[in-house]
Structure formats: structure tokens, C-alpha cells
N, C-alpha and C positions, 0 to 999 in steps of 0.2 A: 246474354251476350249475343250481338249480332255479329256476323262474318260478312266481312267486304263478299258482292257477287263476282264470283267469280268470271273469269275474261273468258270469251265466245271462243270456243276451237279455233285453231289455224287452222286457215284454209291451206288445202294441199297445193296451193297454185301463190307463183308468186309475181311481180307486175312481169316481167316476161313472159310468162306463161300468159298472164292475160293478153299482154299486145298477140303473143303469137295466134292462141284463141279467137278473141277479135278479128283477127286479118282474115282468118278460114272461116269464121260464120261470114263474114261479110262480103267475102270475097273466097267461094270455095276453089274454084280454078284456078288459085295460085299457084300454088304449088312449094313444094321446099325453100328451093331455089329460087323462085320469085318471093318466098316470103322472107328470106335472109335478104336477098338485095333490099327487100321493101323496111325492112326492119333493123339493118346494119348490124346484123350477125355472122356470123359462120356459118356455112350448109349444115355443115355437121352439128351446132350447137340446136339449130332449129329441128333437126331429126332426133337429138338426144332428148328435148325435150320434150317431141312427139310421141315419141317412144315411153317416159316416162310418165305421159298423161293417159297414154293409151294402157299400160301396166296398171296403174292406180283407178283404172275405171271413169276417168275423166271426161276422158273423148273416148265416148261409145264406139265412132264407127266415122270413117270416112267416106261411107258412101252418099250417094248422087240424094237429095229430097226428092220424095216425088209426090206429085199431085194424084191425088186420086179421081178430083172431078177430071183433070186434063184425061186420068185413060178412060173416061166415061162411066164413072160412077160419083154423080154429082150431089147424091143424098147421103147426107151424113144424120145418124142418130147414136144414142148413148142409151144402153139398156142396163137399170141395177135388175140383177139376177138375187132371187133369196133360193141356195142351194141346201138341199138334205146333207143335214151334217152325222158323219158318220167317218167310215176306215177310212184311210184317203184321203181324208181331209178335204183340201180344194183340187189336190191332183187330177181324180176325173173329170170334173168340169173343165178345166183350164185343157186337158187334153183333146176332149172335145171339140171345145171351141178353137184349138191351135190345127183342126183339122178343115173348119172354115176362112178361106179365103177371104171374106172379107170380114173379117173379124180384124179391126188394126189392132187395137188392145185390149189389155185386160188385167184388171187392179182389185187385191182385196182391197176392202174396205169397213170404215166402222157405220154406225147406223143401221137403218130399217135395212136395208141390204147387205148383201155378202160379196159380191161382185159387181162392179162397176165395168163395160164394156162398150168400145166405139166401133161402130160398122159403119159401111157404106153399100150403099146398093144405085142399080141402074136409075132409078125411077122407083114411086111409092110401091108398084107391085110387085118389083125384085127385090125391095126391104121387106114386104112380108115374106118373102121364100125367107130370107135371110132372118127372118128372125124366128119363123118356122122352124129351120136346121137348129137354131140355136136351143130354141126351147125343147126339142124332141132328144132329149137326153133325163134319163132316170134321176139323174141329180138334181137337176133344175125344178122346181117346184111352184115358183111364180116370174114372171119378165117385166117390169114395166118399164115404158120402151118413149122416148122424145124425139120429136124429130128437130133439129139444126136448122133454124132458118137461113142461118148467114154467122158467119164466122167473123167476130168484132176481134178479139186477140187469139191471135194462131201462136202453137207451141213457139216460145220463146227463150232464149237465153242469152241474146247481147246484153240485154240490160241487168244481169244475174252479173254477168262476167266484166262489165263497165264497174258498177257497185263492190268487186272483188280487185279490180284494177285501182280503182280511187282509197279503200282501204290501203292496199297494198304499197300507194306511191306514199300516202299521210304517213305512213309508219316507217317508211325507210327514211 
């Protein structure tokens, strides 16, 4: 016997949640109140439900994006790190590396690596300091390290949150 497959989780966001969404990726300097006028809501409805994406892990963070080439650090590269596995787990390394400044992140991951990490440095000789600090930790064991010619799709989410709005409107 085969079982119908069963239907894809609700999304925790419903078509409001998407417009309001949408307006702040695309327009951060809105604000509450300019996105209740812009959206024909209630201040208060747009902050309830800011407040409730922000509870639920939704919306990370309202802070400013920032460019990294803009404060002069225009090399970006991606290092999969293969760490000594042992007590700890990933704890030490990940602490490690949260002590490097230019370390922007950092993701387990599966395959030939254990860790997946994006730096940025001044210029190619400020990425070797930076991958120097990196690798000079007891846990780290190999780095192999690419360097970013040019960035074709930078971190995105309109189009996640468009695709969750069109969901959202078909079904209501």
C-alpha cells in the first residue's frame, strides 16, 4: 500500500508577514510606521508581528548590512577546515575562530570537510595573516582555502520570501 506524500510544513509566515518582510529587505529604513502607512495596517499590528518573527527566529536581526569591501577589506575567500575530532567536538575551533575578526562565518558541514568558513582580508597578504591565525589552532589539522573573484549571487532572501508570499496568497 502507498500513502499519499504527505504536505510540506507550514511556513511560520503568513502573506502579511511576507509583505511586511518584503518591505524591510527592500526598503530597510522604513520603519514601523512607514511600513503600516505603506502597507495599510496598524502601527501596532506591524510591530506585533515584528515582534512575533523576531520570537520565532524569523527575522534574525534588524541591524544595518554592511559591506565589508566598503570598510577595506575587498578579498573574500571560503576555507573548508578538517578539524581533530575529539572532546569538544566543534566547540574549540568555532571559539577560536569567533576570536578572529575577520572570520564572517562558520558552518559544520558534511563531506571531505568539517567546517566551512568565509573571511575577508585587506589584500592577498592580509588573507594569508588571516588564514595563518586560523589554521594555528591545535584542532585544525588541514585548511584548504579559495579565493572569491567576484560575487554573482550575494546572500539572498527576497526571493525565498516572494516564493513564501505567492504560496501564501494561492492558498488563502
Amino acid at each position: 500500500m502507498t500513502s499519499a506524500p504527505s504536505p510540506p510544513p507550514r511556513a511560520p509566515v503568513d502573506a502579511l508577514d511576507c509583505r511586511i518582510l518584503l518591505l524591510l529587505l527592500r526598503e530597510p529604513g522604513v520603519g514601523v510606521l512607514g511600513a503600516s502607512r505603506r502597507l495599510g495596517v496598524a502601527r501596532g499590528t506591524v510591530q506585533a508581528r515584528l515582534d512575533r518573527l523576531q520570537r520565532a527566529g524569523v527575522l534574525r536581526s534588524m541591524a544595518p548590512d554592511v559591506d565589508p569591501a566598503a570598510l577595506g577589506y575587498p578579498v573574500t575567500a571560503f576555507c573548508t577546515l578538517e578539524i581533530r575530532q575529539g572532546r569538544g567536538g566543534h566547540s574549540p575551533v568555532i571559539d577560536h575562530l569567533a576570536a578572529i575578526p575577520e572570520v564572517l562565518e562558520a558552518h559544520t558541514i558534511t563531506g571531505s570537510g568539517d567546517v566551512l568558513i568565509r573571511i575577508v582580508g585587506r589584500d592577498n597578504a592580509d588573507l594569508q595573516r588571516v588564514i595563518d591565525q586560523v589554521v594555528d589552532d591545535a584542532h585544525v589539522t588541514r585548511a584548504s582555502t579559495v579565493i572569491s573573484l567576484a560575487t554573482r549571487l550575494d546572500h539572498r532572501t527576497i526571493p525565498l520570501v516572494e516564493h513564501l508570499l505567492g504560496a501564501a496568497t494561492a492558498s488563502s
